[in-house]
C-alpha atoms as one frame of an Amber mdcrd trajectory, in Angstrom:
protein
 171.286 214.161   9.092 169.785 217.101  10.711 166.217 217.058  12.201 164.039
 220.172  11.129 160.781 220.934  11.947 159.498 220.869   8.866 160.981 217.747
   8.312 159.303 216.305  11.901 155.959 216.968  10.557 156.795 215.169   7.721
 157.449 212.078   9.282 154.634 212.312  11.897 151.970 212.724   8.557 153.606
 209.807   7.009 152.702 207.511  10.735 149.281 208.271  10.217 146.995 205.443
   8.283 143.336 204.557   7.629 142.158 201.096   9.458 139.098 199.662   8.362
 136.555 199.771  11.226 133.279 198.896   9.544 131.072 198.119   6.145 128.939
 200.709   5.159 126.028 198.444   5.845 126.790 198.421   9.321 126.111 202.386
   9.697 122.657 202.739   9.798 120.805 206.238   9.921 119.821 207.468  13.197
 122.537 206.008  15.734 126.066 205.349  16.715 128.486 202.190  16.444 131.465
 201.653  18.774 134.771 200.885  17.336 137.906 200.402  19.394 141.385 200.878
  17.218 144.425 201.208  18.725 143.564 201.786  22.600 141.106 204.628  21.168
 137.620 204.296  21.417 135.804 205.729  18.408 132.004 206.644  17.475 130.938
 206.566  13.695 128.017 207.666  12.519 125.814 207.889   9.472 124.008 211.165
   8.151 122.308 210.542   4.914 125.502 209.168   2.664 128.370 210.838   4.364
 130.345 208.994   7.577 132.061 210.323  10.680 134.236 209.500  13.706 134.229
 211.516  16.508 136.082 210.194  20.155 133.523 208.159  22.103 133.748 210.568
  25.069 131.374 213.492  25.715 133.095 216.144  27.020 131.157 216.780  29.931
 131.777 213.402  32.356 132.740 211.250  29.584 129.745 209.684  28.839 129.694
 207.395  24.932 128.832 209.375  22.074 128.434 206.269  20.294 125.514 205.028
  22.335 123.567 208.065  22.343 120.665 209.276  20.043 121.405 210.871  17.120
 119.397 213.931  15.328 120.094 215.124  12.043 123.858 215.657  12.478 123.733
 216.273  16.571 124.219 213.665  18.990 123.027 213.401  22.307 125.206 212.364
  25.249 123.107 209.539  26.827 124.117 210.182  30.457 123.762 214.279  30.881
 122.179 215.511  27.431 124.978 217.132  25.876 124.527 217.625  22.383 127.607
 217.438  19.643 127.654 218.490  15.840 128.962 214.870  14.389 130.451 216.592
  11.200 132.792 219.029  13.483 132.851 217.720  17.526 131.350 220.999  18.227
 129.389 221.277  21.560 126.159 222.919  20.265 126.283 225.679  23.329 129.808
 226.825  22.682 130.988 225.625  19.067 134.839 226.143  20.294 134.384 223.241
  23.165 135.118 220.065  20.587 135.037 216.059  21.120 138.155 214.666  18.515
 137.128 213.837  14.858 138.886 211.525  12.824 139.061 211.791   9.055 136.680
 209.088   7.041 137.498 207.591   3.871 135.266 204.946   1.997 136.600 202.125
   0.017 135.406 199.015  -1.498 132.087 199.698   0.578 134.013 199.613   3.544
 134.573 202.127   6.084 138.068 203.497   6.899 139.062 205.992   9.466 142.422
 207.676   9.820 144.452 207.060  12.953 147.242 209.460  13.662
């Protein structure tokens, strides 16, 4: 059978999955939790009712996301100050500099993020 490209992407969508990483009770307004799935190393956060996973490494020196203070939607790198949209990865200074997100589904009152 030949291989297209089309047909490549195909397959590489269908080897992505969501893994449960946390309750919804464990997210709590204000600050960042840690997950490690797969070798990857993986903030969530809470604003109001909506969830998100960004790549626990600022882009900067590779500080954790996760363990820095969060503002709104903007998190701030604990070691130098660099400041991140959560909702997008976007370094506040220049939006086109962005940390990894990962999509968020909820289910059952669980939290589920897509690895690819």
């Amino acid at each position: 059978m030949e291989n297209t490209k089309s047909d490549k992407k195909e397959t590489n969508q269908n080897l992505a999955r969501f893994v449960r990483v946390a309750e919804k009770s464990d997210l709590t307004e204000g600050s960042g939790k840690v997950v490690n799935v797969d070798g990857r190393s993986i903030a969530l956060f809470r604003v109001k009712d909506e969830y998100f996973a960004l790549a626990n490494v600022c882009l900067h020196r590779g500080g954790p996301l996760g363990e820095g203070s969060l503002n709104g939607s903007t998190i701030t790198c604990p070691w130098h100050g660099w400041k991140f949209d959560v909702r997008t990865g976007s370094f506040t200074v220049i939006p086109t500099l962005k940390v990894p997100t990962y999509k968020i589904k909820e289910q059952n009152g669980s939290v589920m993020v897509e690895i690819p």
